[in-house]
Gaussian input, Z-matrix of N, CA and C with variables (Angstrom, degrees):
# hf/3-21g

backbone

0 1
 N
 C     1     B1
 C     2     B2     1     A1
 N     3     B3     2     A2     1     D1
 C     4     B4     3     A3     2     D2
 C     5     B5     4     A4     3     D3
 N     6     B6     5     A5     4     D4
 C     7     B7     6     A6     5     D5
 C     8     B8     7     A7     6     D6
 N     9     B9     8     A8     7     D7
 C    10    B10     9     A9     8     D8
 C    11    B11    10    A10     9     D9
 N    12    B12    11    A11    10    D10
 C    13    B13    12    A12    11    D11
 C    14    B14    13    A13    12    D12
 N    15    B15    14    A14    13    D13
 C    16    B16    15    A15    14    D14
 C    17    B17    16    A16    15    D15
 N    18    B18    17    A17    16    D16
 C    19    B19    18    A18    17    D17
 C    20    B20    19    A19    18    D18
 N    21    B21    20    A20    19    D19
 C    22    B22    21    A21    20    D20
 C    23    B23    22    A22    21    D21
 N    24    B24    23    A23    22    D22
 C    25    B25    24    A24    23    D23
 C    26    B26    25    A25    24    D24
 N    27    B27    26    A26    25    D25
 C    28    B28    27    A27    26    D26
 C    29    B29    28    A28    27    D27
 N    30    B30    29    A29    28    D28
 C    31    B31    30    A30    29    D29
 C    32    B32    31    A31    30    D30
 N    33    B33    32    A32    31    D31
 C    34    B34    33    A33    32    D32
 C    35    B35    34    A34    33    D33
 N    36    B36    35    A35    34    D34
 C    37    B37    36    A36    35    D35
 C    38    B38    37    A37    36    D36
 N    39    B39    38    A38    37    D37
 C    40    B40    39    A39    38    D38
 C    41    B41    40    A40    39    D39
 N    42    B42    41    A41    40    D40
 C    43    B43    42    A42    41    D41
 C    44    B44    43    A43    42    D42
 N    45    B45    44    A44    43    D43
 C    46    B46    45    A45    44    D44
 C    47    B47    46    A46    45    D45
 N    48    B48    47    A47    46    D46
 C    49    B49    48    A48    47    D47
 C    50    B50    49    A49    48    D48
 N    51    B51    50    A50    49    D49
 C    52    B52    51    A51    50    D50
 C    53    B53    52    A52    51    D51
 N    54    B54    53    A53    52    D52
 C    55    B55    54    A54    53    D53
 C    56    B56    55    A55    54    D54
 N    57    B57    56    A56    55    D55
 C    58    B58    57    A57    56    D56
 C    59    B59    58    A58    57    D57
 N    60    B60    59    A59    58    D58
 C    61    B61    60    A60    59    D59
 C    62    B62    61    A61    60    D60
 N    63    B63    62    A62    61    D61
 C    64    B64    63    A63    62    D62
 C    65    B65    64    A64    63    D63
 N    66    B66    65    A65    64    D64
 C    67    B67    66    A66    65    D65
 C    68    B68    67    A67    66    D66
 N    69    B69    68    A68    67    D67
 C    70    B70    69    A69    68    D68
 C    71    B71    70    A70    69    D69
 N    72    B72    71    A71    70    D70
 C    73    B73    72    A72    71    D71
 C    74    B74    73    A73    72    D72
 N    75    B75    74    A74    73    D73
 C    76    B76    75    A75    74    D74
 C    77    B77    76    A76    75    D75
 N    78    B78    77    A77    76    D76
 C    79    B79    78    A78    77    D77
 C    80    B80    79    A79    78    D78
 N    81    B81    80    A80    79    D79
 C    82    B82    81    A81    80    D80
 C    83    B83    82    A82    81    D81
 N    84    B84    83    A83    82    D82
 C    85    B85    84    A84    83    D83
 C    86    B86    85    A85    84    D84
 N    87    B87    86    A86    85    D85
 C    88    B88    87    A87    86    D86
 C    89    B89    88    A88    87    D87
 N    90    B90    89    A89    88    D88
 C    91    B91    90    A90    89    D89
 C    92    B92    91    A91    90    D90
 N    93    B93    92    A92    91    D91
 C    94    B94    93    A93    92    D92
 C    95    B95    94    A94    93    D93
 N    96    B96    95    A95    94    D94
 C    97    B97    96    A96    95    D95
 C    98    B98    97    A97    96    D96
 N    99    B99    98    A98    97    D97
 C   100   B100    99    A99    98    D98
 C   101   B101   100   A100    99    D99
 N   102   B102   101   A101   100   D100
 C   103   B103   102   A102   101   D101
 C   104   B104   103   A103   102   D102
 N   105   B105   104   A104   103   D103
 C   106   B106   105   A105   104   D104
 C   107   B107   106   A106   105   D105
 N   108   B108   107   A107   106   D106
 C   109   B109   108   A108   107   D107
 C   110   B110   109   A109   108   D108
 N   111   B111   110   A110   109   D109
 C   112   B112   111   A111   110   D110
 C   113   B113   112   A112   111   D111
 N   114   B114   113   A113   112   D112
 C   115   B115   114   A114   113   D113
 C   116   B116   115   A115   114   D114
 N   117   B117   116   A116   115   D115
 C   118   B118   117   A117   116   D116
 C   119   B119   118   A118   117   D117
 N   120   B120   119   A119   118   D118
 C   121   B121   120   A120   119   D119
 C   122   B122   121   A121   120   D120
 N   123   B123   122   A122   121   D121
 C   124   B124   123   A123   122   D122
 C   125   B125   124   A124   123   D123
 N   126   B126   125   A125   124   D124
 C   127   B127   126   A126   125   D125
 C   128   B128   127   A127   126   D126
 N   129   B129   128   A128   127   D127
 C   130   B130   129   A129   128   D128
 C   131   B131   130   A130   129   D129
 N   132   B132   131   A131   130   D130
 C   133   B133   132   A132   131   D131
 C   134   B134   133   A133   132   D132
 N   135   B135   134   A134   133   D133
 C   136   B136   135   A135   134   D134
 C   137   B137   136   A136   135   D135
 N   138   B138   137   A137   136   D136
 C   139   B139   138   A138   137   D137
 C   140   B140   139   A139   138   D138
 N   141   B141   140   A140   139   D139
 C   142   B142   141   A141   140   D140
 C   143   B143   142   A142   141   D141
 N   144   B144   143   A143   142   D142
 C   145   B145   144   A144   143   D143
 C   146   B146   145   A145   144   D144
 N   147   B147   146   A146   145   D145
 C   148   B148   147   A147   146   D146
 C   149   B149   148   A148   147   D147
 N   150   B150   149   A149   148   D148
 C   151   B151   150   A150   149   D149
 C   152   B152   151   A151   150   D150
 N   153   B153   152   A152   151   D151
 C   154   B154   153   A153   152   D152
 C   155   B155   154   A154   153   D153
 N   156   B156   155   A155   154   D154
 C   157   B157   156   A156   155   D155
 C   158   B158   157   A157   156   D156
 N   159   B159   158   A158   157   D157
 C   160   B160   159   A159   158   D158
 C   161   B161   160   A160   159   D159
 N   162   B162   161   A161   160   D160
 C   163   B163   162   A162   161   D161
 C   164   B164   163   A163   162   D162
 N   165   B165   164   A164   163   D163
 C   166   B166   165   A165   164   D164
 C   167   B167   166   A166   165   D165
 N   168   B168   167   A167   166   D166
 C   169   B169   168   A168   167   D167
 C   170   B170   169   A169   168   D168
 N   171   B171   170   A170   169   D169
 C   172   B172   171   A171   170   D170
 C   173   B173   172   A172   171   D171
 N   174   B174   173   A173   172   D172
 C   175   B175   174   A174   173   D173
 C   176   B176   175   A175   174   D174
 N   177   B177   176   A176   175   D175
 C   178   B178   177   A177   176   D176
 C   179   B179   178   A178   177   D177
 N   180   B180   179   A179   178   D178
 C   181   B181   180   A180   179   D179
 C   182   B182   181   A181   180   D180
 N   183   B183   182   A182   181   D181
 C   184   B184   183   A183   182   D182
 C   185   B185   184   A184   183   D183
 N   186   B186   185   A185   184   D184
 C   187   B187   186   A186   185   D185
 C   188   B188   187   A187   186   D186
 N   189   B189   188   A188   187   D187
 C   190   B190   189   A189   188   D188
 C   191   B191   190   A190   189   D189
 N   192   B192   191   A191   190   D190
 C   193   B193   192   A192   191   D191
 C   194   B194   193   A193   192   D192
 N   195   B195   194   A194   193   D193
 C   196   B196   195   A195   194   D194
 C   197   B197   196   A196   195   D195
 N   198   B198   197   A197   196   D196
 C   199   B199   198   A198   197   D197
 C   200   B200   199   A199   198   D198
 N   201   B201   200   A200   199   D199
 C   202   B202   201   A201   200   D200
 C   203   B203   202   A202   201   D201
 N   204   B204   203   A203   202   D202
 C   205   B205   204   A204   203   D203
 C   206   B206   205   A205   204   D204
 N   207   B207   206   A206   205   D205
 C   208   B208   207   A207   206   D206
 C   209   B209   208   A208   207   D207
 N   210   B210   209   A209   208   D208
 C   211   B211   210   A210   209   D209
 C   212   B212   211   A211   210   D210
 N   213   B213   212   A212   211   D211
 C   214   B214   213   A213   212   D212
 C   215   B215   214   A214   213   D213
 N   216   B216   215   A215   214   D214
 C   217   B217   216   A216   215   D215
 C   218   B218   217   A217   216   D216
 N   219   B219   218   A218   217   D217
 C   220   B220   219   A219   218   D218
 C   221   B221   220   A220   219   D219
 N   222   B222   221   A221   220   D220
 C   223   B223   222   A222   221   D221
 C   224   B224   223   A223   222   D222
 N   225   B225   224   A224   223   D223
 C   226   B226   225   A225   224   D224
 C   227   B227   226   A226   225   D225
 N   228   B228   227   A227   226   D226
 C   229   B229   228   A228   227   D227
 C   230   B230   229   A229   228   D228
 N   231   B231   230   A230   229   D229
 C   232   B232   231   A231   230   D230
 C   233   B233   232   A232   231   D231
 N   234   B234   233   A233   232   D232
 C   235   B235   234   A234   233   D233
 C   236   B236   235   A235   234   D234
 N   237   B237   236   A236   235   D235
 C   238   B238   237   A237   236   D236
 C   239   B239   238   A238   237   D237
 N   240   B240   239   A239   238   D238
 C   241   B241   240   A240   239   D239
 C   242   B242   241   A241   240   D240
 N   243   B243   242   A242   241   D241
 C   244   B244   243   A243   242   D242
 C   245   B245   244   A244   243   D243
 N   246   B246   245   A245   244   D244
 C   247   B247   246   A246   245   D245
 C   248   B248   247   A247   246   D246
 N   249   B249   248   A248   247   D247
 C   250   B250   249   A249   248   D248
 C   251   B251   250   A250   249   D249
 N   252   B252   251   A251   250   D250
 C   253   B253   252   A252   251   D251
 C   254   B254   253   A253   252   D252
 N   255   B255   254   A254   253   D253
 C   256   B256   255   A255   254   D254
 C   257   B257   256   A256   255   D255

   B1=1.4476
   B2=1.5242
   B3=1.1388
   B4=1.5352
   B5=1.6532
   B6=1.2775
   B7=1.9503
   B8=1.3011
   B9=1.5503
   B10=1.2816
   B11=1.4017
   B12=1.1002
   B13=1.6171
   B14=2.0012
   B15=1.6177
   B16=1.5410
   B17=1.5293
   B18=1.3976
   B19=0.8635
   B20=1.9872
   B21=0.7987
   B22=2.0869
   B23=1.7291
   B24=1.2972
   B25=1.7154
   B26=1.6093
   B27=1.3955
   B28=1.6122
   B29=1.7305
   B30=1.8169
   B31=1.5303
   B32=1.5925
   B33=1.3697
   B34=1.8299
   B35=1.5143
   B36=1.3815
   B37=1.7005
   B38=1.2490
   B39=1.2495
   B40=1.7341
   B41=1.6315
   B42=0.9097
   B43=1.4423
   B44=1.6396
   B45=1.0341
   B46=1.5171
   B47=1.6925
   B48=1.4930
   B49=1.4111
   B50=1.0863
   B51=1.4435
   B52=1.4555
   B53=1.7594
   B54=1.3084
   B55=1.7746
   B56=1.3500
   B57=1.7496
   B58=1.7041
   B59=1.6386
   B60=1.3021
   B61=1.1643
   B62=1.9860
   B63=1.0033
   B64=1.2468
   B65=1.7275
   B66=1.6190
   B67=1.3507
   B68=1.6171
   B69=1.6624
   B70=1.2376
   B71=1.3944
   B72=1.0640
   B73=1.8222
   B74=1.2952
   B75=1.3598
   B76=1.9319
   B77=1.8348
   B78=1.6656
   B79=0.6896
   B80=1.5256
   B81=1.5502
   B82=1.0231
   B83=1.2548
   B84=1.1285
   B85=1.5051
   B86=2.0449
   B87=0.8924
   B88=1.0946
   B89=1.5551
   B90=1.8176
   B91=1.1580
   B92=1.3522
   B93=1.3088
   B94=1.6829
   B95=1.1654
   B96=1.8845
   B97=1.1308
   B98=1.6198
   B99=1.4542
   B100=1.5099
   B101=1.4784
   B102=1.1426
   B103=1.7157
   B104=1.6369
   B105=1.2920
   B106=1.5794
   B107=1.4504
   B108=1.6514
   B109=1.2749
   B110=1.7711
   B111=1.1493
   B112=1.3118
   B113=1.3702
   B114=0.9061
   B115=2.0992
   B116=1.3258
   B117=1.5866
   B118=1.7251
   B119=1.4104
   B120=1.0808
   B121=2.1067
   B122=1.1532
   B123=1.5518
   B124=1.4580
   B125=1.6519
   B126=1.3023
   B127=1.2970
   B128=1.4398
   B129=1.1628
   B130=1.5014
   B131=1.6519
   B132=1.1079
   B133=1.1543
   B134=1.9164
   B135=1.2749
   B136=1.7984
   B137=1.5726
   B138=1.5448
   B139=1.3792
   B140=1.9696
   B141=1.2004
   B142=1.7463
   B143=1.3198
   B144=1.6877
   B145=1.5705
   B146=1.0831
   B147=1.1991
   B148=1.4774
   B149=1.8218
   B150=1.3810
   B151=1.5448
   B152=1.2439
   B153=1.6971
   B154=1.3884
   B155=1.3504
   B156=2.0150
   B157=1.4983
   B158=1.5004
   B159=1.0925
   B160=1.9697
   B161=1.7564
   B162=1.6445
   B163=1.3967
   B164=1.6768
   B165=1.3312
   B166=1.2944
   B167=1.4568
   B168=1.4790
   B169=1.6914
   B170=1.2308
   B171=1.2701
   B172=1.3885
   B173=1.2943
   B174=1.8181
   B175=1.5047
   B176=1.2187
   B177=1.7791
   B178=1.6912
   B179=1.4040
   B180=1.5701
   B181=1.8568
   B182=1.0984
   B183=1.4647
   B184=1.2388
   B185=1.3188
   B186=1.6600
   B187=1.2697
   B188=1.6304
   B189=1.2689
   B190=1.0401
   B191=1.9431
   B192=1.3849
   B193=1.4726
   B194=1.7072
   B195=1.2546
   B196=1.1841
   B197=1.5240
   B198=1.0823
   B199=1.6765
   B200=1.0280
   B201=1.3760
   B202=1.7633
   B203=1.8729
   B204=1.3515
   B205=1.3313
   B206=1.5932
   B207=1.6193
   B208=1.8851
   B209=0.8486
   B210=1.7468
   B211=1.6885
   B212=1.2467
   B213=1.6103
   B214=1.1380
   B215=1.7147
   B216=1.4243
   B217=1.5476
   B218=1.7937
   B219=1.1639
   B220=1.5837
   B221=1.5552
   B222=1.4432
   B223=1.3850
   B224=1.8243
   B225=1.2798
   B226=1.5201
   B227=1.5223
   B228=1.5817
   B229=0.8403
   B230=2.0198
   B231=1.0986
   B232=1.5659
   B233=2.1085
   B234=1.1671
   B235=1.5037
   B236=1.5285
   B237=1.3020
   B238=1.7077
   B239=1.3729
   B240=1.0792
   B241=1.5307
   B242=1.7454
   B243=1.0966
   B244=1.8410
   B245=1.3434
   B246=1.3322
   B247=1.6958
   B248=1.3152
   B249=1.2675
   B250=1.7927
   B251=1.6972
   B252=1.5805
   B253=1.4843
   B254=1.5211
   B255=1.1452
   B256=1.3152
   B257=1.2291
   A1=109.15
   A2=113.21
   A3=126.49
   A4=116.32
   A5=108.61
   A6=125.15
   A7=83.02
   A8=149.25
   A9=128.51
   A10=96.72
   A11=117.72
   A12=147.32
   A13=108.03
   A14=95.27
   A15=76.16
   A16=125.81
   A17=161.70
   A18=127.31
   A19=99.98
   A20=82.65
   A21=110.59
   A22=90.60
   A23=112.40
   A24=92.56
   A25=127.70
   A26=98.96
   A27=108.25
   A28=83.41
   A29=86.12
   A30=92.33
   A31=92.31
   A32=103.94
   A33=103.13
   A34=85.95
   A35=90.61
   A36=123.26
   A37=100.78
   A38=116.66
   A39=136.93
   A40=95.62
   A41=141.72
   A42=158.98
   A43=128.38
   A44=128.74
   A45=123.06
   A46=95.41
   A47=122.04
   A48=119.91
   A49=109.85
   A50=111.08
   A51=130.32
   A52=115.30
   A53=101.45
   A54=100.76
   A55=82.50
   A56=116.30
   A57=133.88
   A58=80.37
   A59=103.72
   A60=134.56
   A61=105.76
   A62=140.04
   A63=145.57
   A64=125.68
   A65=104.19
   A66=123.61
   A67=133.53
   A68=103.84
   A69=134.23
   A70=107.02
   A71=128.89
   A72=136.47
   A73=88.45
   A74=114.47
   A75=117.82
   A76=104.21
   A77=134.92
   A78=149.84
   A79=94.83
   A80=126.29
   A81=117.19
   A82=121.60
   A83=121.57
   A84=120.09
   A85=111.81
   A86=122.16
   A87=137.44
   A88=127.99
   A89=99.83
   A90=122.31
   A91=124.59
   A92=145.70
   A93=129.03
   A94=101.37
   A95=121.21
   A96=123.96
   A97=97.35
   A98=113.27
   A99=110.82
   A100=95.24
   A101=132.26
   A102=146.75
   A103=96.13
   A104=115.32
   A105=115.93
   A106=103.05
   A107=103.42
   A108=112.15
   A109=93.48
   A110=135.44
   A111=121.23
   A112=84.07
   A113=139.59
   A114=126.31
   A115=95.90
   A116=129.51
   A117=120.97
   A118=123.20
   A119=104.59
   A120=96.28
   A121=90.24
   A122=86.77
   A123=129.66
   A124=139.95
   A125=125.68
   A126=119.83
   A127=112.31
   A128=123.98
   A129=150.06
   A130=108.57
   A131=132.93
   A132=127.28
   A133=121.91
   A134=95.58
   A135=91.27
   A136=105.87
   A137=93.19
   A138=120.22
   A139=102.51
   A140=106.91
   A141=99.03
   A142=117.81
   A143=103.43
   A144=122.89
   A145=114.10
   A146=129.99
   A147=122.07
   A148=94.64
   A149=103.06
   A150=98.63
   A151=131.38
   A152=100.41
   A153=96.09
   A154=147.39
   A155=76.81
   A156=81.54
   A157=113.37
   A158=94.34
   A159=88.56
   A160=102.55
   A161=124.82
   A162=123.50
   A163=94.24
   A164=129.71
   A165=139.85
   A166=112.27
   A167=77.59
   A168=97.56
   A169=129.48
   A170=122.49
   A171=139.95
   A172=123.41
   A173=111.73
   A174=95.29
   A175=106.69
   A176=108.45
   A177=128.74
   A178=106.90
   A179=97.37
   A180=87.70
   A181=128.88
   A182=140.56
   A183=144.82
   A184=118.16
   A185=125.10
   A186=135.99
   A187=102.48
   A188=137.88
   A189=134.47
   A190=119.15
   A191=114.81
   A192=100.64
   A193=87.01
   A194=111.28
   A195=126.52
   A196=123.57
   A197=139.69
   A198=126.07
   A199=120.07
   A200=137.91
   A201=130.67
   A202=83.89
   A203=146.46
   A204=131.30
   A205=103.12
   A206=89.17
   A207=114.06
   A208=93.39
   A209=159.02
   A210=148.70
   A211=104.16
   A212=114.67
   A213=108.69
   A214=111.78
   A215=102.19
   A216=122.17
   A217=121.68
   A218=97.31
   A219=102.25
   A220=120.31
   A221=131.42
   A222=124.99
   A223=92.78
   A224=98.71
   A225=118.57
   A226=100.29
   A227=150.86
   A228=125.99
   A229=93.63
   A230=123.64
   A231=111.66
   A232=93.25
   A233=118.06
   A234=147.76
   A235=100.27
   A236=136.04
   A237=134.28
   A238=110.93
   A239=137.29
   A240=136.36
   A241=103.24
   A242=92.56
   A243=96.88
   A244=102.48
   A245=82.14
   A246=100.19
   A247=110.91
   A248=98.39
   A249=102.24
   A250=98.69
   A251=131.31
   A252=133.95
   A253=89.26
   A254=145.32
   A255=136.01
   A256=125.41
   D1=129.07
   D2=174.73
   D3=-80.10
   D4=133.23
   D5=-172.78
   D6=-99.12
   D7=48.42
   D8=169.94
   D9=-113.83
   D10=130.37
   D11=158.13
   D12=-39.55
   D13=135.46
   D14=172.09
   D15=-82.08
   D16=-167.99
   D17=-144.68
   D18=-101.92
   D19=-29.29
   D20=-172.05
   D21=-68.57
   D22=-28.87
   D23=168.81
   D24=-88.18
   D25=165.23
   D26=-155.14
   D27=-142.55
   D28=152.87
   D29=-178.83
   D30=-110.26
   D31=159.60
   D32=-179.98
   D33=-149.78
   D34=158.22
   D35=-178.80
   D36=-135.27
   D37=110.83
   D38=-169.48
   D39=-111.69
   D40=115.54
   D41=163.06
   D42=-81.42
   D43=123.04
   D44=-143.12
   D45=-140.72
   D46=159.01
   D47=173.60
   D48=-120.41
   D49=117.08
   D50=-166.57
   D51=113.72
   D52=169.28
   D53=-160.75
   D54=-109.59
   D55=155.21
   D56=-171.46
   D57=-132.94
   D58=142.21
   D59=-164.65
   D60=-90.22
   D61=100.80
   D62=176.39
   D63=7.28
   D64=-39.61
   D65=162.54
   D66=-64.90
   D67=-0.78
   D68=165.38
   D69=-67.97
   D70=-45.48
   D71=-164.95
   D72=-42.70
   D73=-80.03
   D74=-154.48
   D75=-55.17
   D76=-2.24
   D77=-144.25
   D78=-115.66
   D79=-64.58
   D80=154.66
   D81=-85.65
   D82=62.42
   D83=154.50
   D84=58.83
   D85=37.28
   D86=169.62
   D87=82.69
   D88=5.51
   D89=-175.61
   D90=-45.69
   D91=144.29
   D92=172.35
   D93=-74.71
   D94=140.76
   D95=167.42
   D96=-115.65
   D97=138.57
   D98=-171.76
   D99=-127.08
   D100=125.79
   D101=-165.64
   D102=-95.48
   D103=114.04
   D104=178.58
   D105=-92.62
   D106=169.91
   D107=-169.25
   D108=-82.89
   D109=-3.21
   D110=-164.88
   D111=-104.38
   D112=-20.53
   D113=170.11
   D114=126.19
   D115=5.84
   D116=172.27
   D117=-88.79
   D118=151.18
   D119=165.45
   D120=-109.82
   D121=148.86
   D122=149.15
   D123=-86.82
   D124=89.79
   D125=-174.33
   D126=-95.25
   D127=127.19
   D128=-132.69
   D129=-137.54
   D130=90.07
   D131=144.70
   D132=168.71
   D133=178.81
   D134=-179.48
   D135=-71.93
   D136=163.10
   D137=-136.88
   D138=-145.59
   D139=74.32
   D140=176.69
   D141=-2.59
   D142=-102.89
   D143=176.80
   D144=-130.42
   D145=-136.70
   D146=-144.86
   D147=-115.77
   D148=-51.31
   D149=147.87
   D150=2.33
   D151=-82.20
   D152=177.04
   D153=-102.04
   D154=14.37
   D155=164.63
   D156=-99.00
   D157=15.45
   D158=169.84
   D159=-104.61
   D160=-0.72
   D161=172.47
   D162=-83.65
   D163=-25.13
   D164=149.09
   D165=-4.43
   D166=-86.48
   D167=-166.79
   D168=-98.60
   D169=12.39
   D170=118.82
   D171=-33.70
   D172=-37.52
   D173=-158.84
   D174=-94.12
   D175=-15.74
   D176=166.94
   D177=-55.35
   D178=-64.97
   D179=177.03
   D180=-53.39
   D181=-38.53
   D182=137.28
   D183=-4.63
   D184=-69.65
   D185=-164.57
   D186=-66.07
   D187=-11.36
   D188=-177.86
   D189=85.86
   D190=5.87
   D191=-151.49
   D192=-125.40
   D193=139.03
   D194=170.13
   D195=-12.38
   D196=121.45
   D197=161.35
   D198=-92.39
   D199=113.93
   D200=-148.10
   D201=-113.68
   D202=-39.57
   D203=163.98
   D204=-163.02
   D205=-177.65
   D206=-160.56
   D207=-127.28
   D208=111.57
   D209=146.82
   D210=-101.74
   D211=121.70
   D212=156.35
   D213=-98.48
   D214=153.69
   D215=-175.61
   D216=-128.27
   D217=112.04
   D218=178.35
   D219=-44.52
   D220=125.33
   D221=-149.24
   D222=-86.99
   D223=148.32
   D224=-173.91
   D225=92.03
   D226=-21.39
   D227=-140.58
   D228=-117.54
   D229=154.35
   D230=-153.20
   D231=-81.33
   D232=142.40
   D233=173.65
   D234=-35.12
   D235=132.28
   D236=149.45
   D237=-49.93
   D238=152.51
   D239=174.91
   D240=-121.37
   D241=160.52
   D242=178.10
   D243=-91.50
   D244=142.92
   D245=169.31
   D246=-106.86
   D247=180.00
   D248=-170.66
   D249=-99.75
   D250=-1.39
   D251=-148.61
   D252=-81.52
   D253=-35.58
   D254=-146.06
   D255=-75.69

């Protein structure tokens, strides 16, 4: 079985204020949520189309908690990281 992405998908890292509790995963759809030391999540993973990345962010808006950003990232190619400059 092939781990290759179809080509029209994109990975995105949606960034949120406040920490989501582990029981979030099956919630977003199997996405990685990574809990930063500064108190943000990180939601981590590929992303069909645009579609669903707006069922995405629906489910953020839903949760009530800030959305601080959206990056999408071409799959295979390594993630942007935050900086502290902003």
């Amino acid at each position: 079985m092939s781990n290759k992405l179809p080509p029209e998908t994109m990975i995105y890292q949606i960034r949120i204020k406040g920490h989501l509790g582990p029981r979030w995963t099956d919630w977003f759809g199997g996405l990685t949520l990574t809990l930063e030391d500064n108190g943000d999540t990180l939601i981590t993973g590929p992303v069909a189309d645009q579609a669903a990345l707006h069922g995405l962010l629906k489910k953020v808006r839903d949760l009530g908690m800030p959305l601080l950003s959206v990056n999408g990232v071409s799959p295979g190619k390594e993630m942007p990281q935050r900086t502290n400059k902003e």
